[in-house]
Each structure stands twice: as C-alpha cells, then as structure tokens.
Residue, then its C-alpha position, 0 to 999 in steps of 0.5 A: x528463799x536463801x535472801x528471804x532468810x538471810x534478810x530475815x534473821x539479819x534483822x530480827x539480830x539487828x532489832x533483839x540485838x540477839x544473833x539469830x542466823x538462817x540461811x547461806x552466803x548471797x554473796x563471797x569474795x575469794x582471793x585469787x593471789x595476794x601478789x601484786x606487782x604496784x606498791x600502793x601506799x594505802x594497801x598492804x599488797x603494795x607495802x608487802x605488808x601481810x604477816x599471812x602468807x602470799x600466795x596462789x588460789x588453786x583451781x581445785x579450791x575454787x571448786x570445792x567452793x563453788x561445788x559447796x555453795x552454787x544453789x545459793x550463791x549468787x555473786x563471787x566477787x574474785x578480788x581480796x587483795x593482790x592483782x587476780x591477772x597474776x594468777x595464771x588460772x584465773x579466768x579457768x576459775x571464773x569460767x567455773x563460776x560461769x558454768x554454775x549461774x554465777x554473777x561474776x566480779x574482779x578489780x584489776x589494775x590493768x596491767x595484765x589486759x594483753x589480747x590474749x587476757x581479754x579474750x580469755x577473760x570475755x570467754x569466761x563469761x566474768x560479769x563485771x571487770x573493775x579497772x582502777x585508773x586513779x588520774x586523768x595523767x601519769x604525774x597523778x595516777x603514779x603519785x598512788x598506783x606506785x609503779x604503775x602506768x597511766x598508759x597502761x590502763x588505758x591501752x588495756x582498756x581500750x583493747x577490751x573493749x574492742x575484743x568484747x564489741x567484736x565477740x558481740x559480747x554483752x560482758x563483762x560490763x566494764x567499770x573505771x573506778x576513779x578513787x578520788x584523793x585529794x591531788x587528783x580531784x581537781x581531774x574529774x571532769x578530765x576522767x570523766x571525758x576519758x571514759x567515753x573516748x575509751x567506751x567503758x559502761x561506767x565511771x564509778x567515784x570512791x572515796x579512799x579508804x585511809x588506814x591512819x586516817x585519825x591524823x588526816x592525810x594529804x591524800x584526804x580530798x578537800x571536797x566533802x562529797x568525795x571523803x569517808x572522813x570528817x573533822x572532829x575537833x582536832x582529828x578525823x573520824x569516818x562519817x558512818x559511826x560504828x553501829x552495833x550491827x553489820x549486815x555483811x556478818x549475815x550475807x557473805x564472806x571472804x576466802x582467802x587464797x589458802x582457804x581462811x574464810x573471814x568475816x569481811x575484805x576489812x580484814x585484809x591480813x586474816x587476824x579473824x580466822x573463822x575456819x578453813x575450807x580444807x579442814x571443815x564443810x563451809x556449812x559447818x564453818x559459816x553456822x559454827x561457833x566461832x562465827x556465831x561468837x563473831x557475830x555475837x560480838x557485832x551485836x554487842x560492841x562492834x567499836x572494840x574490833x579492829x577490823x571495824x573501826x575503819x568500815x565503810x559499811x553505811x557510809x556512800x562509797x561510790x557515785 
C-alpha cells in the first residue's frame, strides 16, 4: 500500500510537473562512518575531502531511525560514504534492522572481513554484502583503490564465503563489484574467471562515476558499453540527459552519520541539509517544507542543482 502510494504520486508530479507526495520512505540509506582507510581518487572519503564532519553512526541513532520507519521501510542500504567495517558497531546496528524485517545492504572494500567480522556479519542477518575488487591484479586494482590490496579482497572473500556455507547460511548474498576504467577493462574476463574460483553469487560491472568528467579522464573506458559518458563535440556529458523529474525524490533518502537527512547519496558532502533527525520527527521532515521545496525544485529545473548534474538516475549503471 506505502509503494502504491509513492508509485502514485511520483507519477501524478512527473506528469502535472506539480509536486504531490503520498507515502513513507521504500527505501534509505544510513551512513555508518565517513572514515575510510584508502584514498580513492574519485571519492571524497579518499581525497579526506568533506567540509562535513567524519565521524561514527551511533547505534542509538540507528534505532530512532528503524523504530520511526520499520512498518514501511523495506530496504536499508548501510553505505553512504566512508568503509561501514570501521565502525566497531556496525553489524549490532544491521542485526537491528534484521530484527524488524528489514532487507539489508552494505558496500565494503574488504579490508576488515577478518573471521571474526564474517561471523558476526552472517549472524546479523545483512541481506546483501557488496565488495569492490577493481582489477583481476594488484598493479590495476592499486592504480584507483589507492592503498589497497588485491590480496586482501580476495582473502576477505573467500573466508566469508567459507564461514556462510558453514552457518548453512543463505545470507548475505555476495556481490563483486568490478567498476570498469579504462586500465582495467581490458580484465574482464579475468575477474569474471576469479569469481567463480572464489564462489561469489554475483559479478556486477559499473560504470565510474567521474566528478570532472566535462574534460574526459584517463580513467574513462574506451568501450561505450561500460561508461556513463559521451562525447559531445569537444567535451563529455553523461548519457541520461537531466529530465525535470527524479523518482528517488519520492521514494527514499539518505541520513548522514550525525543525522542529516538528504535528498540522495550524489549529495556526498551534505550541502542539501533537509532536516536532522535529532531535532525533528522523520515524518515531519520527509512531508515538511524545505523537502517539498526541494522537490518542487526537480520538477522545475532539475539542471541548476549541482548535486544533479552528474546523476545517474536513468542511465545502465550496472550489467
């Protein structure tokens, strides 16, 4: 019924290009740290680039959220930015979410899958466990997981993937996530190999998000398929186009670890402040003003927000 509603007015907005908003969140992400321990070039908890705060998600403010939210909610993705393993509480939240029939999701870079951190993670029930492995070898996957190691990855997987057949665990279901650049998309059928030695239920191929991406950039793949990009005369421009609509305006948001809640995960240093948990109801915020007035703003011009001008909404972004 909460989906029918949102499905609803999402559309009626789209069509009158009037806002009109029935409904609670289907889906929210909620960002267990912005710490990171790589340093990815394309990320700003890699580059330490935040002018917000970095800092922890406290389990108290995971459960104001789920308590506010569980009949409707559906999915909770715990990924924003930073590496969710770094918080020391992180599985303790997720078995939370578990606990209120909750669908599940994290994206890690593997570094932090000791035994123990499998264990606990397959016993908090988390749904699906994205892991990024950028490169079928270390000279690749190093040139953009700054700092990390191929090694790593692979060990981390392997041992859950052990630990959950052993549980007789269905969950969670595991996902390599290959971003495809262009020095290493000449691996694919490399990784692709890989995976199935390791057992992983999925390989997923995403296109790379680039921030200056007007100018090109090496890593840009040379294979169309596998970019967001495309030439345009002299410059690039992302593939979707910037319609005057937005459907993740309508059915989710994102809550930064200090309790911000913004309009989506492009707005990675949390300029669009829409409310904080701790000063008001998520009701109140995701139905008030200032997010009706963002909304209102998609629907009029959705090429003067910043935020928005490197969206991928519409375009393929994984195969």
């Amino acid at each position: 019924m909460n989906a029918s509603k949102i499905f609803i007015s999402y559309h009626i907005s789209k069509i009158t290009k009037n806002n009109y908003h029935k409904g609670q969140p289907i889906s929210i992400s909620l960002e267990p740290t912005t710490s990171c321990n790589l340093s990815c070039p394309e990320c700003p908890s890699g580059l330490r680039a935040f002018s917000r705060p970095v800092g922890m998600l406290e389990p108290e403010l995971n459960k104001t959220v789920i308590d506010q939210l569980h009949k409707e909610l559906t999915y909770m993705t715990y990924y924003f930015q930073g590496e969710p393993y770094l918080n020391k509480d992180f599985t303790e939240m997720v078995s939370y979410a578990t606990k209120h029939n909750i669908y599940t999701a994290t994206s890690t870079n593997a570094h932090y899958l000791t035994d123990a951190n499998c264990k606990k993670t397959i016993e908090s029930g988390l749904s699906r466990l994205i892991i990024s492995i950028d490169g079928a070898k270390q000279e690749s996957y190093g040139k953009y997981r700054i700092g990390g190691s191929l090694d790593k990855v692979v060990e981390g997987t392997k041992k859950m993937v052990k630990l959950k057949k052993a549980a007789g665990s269905k969950t969670p279901f595991i996902i390599w996530q290959f971003i495809v650049f262009g020095h290493n998309e000449g691996e694919i059928e490399e990784i692709q190999q890989l995976a199935k030695e390791v057992g992983v239920d999925h390989l997923a191929l995403k296109t790379a998000q680039i921030y200056n991406f007007e100018a090109g950039s090496d890593l840009l793949p040379k294979n169309p398929n596998y970019a967001r990009y495309e030439k345009d005369g002299l410059k690039f421009k992302i593939k979707n186009g910037l319609l005057s609509h937005c459907w993740r305006m309508w059915q989710g948001c994102v809550i930064t670890w200090d309790g911000k809640v913004v309009p989506c995960c492009f707005d990675k240093d949390a300029t669009y402040r829409l409310g904080e948990i701790e000063k008001m109801t998520f009701r109140s915020i995701w139905q008030g003003e200032e997010y009706n007035r963002f909304r209102r703003l998609i629907l009029k011009s959705r090429s003067n927000l910043d935020i928005c001008k490197n969206c991928s909404e519409g375009t393929k972004v994984w195969s």
